[in-house]
N, CA, C and O of each residue as an XYZ file, in Angstrom:
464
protein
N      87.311     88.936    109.215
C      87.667     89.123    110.617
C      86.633     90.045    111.256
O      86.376     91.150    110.778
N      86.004     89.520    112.436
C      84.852     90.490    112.899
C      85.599     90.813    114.301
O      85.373     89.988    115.186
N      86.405     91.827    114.616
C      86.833     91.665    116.081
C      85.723     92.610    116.853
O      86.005     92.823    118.032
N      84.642     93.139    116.425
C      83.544     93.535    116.986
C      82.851     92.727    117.634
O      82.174     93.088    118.596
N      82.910     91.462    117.198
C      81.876     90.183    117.983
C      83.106     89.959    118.944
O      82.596     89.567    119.994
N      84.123     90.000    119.064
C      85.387     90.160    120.546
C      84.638     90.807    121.305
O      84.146     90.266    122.294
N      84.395     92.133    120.984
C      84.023     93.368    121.968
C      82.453     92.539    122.507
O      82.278     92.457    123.722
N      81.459     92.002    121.632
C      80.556     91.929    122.457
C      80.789     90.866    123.393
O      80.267     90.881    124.508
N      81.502     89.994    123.024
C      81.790     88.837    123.839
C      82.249     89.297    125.243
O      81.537     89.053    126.218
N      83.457     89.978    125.372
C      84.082     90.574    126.205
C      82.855     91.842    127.119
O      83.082     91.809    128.329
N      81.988     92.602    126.838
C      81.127     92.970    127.175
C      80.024     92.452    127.918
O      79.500     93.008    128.883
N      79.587     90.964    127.233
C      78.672     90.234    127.856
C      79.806     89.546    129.392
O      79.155     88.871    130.189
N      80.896     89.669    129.636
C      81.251     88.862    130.246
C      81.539     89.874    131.481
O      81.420     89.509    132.651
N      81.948     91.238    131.084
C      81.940     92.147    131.897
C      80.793     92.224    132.349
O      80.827     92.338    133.574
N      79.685     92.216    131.897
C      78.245     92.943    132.510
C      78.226     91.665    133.448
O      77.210     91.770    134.135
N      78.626     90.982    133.639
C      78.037     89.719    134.357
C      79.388     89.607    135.639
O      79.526     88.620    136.362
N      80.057     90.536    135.677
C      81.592     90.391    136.939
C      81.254     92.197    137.692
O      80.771     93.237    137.245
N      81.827     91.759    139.010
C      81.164     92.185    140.121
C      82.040     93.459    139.833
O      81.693     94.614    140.077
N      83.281     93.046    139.251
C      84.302     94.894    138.752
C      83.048     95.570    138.132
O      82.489     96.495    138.721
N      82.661     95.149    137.064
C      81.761     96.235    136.865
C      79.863     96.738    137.463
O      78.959     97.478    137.077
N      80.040     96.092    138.209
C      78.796     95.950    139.412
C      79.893     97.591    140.181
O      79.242     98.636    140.164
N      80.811     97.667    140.542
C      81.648     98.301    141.350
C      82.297     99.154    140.776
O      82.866     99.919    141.554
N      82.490     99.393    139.486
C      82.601    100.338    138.183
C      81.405    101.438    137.941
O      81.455    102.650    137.730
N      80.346    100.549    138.054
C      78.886    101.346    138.071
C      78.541    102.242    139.355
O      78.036    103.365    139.360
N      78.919    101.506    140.370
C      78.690    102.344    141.672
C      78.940    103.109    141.949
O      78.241    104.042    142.344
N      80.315    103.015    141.836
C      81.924    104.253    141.849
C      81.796    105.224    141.274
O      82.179    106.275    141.788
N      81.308    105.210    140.214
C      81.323    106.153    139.130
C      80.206    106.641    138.120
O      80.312    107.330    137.105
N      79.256    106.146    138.639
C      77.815    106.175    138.262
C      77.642    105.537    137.127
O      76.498    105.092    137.024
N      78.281    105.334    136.301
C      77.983    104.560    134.974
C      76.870    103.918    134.788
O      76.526    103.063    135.605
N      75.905    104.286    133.393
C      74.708    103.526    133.721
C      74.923    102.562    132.151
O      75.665    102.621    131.171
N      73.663    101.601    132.685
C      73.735    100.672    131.362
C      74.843     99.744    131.360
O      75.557     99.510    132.335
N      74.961     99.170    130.078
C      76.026     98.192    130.131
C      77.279     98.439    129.758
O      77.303     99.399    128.988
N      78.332     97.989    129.971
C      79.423     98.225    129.962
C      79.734     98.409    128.101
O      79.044     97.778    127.300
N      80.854     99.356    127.648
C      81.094     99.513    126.009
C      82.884     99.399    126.149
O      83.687     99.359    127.081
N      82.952     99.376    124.652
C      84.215     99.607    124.363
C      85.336    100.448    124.824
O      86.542    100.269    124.658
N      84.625    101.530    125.519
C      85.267    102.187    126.481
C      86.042    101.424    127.822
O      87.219    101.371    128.177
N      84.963    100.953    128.287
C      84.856    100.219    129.181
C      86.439     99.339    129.402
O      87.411     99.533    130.131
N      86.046     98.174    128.230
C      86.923     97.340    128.273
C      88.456     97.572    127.981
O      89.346     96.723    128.030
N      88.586     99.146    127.611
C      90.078     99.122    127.666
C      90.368     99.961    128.987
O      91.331    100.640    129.344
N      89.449     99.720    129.425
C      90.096    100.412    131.315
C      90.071     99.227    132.136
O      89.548     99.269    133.249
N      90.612     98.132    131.663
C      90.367     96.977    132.929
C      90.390     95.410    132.019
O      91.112     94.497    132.418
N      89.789     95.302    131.167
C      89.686     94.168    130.141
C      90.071     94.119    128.657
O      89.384     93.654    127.747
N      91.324     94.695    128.565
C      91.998     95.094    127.381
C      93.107     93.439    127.184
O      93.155     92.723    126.184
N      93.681     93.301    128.185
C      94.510     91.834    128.062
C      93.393     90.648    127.816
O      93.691     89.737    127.043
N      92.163     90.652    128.438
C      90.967     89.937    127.717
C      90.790     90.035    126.461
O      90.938     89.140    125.629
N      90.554     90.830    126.333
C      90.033     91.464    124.958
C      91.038     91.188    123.588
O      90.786     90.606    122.533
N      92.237     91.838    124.054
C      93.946     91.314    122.556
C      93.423     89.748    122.723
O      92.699     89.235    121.870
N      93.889     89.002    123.979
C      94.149     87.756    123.845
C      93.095     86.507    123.270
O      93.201     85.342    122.886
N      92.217     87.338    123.431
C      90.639     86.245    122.598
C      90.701     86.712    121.467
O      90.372     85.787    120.725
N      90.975     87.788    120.741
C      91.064     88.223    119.493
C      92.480     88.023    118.898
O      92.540     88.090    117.671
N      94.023     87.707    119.807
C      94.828     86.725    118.964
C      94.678     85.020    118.473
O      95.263     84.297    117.667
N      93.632     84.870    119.380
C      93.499     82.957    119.882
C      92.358     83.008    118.320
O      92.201     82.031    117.587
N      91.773     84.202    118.132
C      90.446     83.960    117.430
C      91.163     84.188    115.750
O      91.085     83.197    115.024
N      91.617     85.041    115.352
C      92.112     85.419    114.509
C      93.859     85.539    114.034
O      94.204     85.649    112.858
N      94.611     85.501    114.941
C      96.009     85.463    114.745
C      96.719     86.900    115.218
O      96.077     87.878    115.602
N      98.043     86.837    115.122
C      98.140     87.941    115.803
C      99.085     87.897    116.877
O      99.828     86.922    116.994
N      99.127     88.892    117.697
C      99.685     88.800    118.918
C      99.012     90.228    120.153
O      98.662     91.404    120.063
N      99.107     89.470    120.916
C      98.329     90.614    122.310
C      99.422     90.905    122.729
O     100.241     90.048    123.060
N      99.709     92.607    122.813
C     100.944     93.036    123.133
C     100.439     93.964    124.083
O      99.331     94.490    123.976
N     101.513     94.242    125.332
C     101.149     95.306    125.779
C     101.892     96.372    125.619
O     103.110     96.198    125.654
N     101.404     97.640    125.421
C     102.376     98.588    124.903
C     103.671     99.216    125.207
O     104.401     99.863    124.456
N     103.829     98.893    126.505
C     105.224     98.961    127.194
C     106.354     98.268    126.247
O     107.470     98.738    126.024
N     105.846     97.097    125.760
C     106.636     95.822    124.890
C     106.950     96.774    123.619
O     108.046     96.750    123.059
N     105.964     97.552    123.246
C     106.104     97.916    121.444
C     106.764     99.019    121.930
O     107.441     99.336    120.952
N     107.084    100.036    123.039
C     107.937    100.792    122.963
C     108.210    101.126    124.576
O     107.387    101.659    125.320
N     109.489    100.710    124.928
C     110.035    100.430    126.164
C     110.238    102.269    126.960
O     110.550    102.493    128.129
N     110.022    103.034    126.168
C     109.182    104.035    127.046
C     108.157    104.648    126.845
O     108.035    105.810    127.232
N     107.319    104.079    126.276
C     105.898    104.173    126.497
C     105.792    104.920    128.310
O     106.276    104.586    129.392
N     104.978    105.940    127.887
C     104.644    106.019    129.434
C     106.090    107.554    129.964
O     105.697    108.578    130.522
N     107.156    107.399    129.727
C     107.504    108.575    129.288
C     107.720    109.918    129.187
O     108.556    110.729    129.586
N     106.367    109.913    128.305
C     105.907    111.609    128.310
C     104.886    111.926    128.866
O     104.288    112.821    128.269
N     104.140    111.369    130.296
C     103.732    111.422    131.210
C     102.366    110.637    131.383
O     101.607    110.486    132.340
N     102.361    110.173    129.989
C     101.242    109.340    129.900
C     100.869    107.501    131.036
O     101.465    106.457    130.773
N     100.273    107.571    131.679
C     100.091    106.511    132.150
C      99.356    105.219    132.026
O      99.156    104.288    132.807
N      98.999    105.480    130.712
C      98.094    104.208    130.591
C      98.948    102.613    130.140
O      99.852    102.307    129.363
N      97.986    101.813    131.210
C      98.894    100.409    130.928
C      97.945     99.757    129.978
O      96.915     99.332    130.500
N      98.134     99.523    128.160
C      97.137     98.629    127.812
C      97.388     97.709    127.162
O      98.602     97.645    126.964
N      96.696     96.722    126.589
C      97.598     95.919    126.030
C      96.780     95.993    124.770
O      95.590     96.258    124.938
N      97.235     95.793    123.437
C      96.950     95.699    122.125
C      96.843     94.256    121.176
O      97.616     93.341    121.460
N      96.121     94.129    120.342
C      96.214     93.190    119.195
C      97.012     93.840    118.056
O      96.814     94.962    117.589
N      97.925     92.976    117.694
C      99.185     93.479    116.837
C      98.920     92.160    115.705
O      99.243     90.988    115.893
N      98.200     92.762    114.426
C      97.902     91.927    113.497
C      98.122     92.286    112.118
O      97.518     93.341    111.922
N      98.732     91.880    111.026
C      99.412     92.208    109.639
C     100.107     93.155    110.163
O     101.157     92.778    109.643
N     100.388     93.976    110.693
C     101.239     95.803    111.018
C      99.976     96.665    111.524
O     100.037     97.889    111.405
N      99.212     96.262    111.898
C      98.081     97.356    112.171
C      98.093     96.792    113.875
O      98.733     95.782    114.168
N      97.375     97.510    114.838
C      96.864     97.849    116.347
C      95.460     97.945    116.025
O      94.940     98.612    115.130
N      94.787     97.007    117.078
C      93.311     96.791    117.342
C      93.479     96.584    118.820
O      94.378     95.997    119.423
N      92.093     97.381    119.398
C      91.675     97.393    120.767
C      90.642     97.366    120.253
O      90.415     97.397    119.044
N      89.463     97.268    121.638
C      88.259     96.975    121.725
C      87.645     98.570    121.233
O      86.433     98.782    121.282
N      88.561     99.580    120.789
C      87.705    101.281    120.436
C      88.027    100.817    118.550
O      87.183    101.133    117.711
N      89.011    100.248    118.242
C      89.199    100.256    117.053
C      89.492     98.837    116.356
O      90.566     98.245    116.255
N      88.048     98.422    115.847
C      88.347     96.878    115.532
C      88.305     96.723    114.152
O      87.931     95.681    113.613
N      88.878     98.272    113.223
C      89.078     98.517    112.157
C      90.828     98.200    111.884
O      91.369     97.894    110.821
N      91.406     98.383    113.138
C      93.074     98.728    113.059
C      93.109    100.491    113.013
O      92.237    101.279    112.648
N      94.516    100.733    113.552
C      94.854    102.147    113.071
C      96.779    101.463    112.338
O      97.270    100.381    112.016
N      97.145    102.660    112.395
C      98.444    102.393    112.182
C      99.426    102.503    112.771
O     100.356    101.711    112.625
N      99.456    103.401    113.494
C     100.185    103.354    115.145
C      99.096    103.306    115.888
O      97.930    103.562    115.590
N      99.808    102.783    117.375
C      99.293    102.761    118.067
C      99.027    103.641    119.406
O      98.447    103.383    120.461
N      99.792    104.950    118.848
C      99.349    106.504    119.040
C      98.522    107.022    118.783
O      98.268    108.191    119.075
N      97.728    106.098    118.013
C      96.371    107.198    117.061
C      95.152    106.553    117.656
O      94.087    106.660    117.047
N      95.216    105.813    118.928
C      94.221    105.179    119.620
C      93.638    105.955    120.500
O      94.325    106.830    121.028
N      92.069    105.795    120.904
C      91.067    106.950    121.884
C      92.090    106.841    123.373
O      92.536    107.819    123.972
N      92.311    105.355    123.764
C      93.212    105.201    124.918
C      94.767    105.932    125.105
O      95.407    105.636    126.114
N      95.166    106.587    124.424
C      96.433    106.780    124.136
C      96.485    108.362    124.471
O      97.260    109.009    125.175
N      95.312    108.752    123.663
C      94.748    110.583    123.271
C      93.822    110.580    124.472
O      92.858    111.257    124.112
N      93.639    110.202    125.603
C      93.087    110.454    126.788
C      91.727    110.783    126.613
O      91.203    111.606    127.364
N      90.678    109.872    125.109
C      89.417    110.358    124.994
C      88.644    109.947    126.235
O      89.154    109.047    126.902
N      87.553    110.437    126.631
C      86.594    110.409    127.566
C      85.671    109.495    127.650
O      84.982    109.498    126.630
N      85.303    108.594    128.530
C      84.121    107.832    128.624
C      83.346    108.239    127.418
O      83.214    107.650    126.345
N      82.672    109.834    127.997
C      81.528    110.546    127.640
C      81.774    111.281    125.917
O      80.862    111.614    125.159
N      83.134    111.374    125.670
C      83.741    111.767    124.346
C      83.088    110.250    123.338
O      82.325    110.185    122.374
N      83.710    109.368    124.007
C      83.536    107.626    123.123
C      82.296    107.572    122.790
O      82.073    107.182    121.644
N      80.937    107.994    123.798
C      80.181    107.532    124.389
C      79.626    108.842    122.546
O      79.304    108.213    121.538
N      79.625    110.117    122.481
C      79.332    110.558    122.047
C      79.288    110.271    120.903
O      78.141    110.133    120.478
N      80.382    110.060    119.929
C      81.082    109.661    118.684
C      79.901    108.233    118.571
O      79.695    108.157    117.360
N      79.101    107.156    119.240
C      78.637    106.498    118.944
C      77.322    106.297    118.367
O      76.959    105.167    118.038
């Protein structure tokens, strides 16, 4: 299972849509769009080509826990839910919850960007 070739796929398709033409502007972002990227906007892209590709299911996290969101957290994302493990476009290793994700722990563009 390579869900890394997801991410570039999903990357090449972002660099080429006018959101991130307008992502870049907004916010200065230079270069091409990363894994960061795609879970601020292309995360339901991203689960759903990597359930169609490999098996699975694209969940969004509201679904895996109906208060998600809660404890003041606001992020809406959606996940690949495959054997018992969570994959997004930051972790195409799996974690084990899907608490232990960069999107979840409020990592930084520039945090992601670092770690690479």
């Amino acid at each position: 299972m390579n869900l890394r070739q997801i991410t570039r796929d999903i990357i090449l398709l972002m660099s080429e849509s006018i959101l991130w033409e307008n992502l870049r502007a907004n916010r200065g972002y230079e270069g091409d769009p990363t894994a960061w990227d795609i879970n601020c906007g292309y995360c339901e892209e991203w689960a759903e080509h990597a359930a169609k590709r490999f098996g699975g299911e694209a969940v969004w996290m509201d679904k895996i826990n109906p208060n998600f969101g809660d404890d003041g957290l606001s992020v809406r994302h959606c996940v690949l839910i495959l054997n018992g493990r969570y994959y997004d476009s930051q972790h195409p290793d799996g974690v084990d919850s899907p608490w232990d994700m960069d999107i979840v722990n409020d990592v930084s563009r520039e945090d992601f960007l670092g770690k690479l």
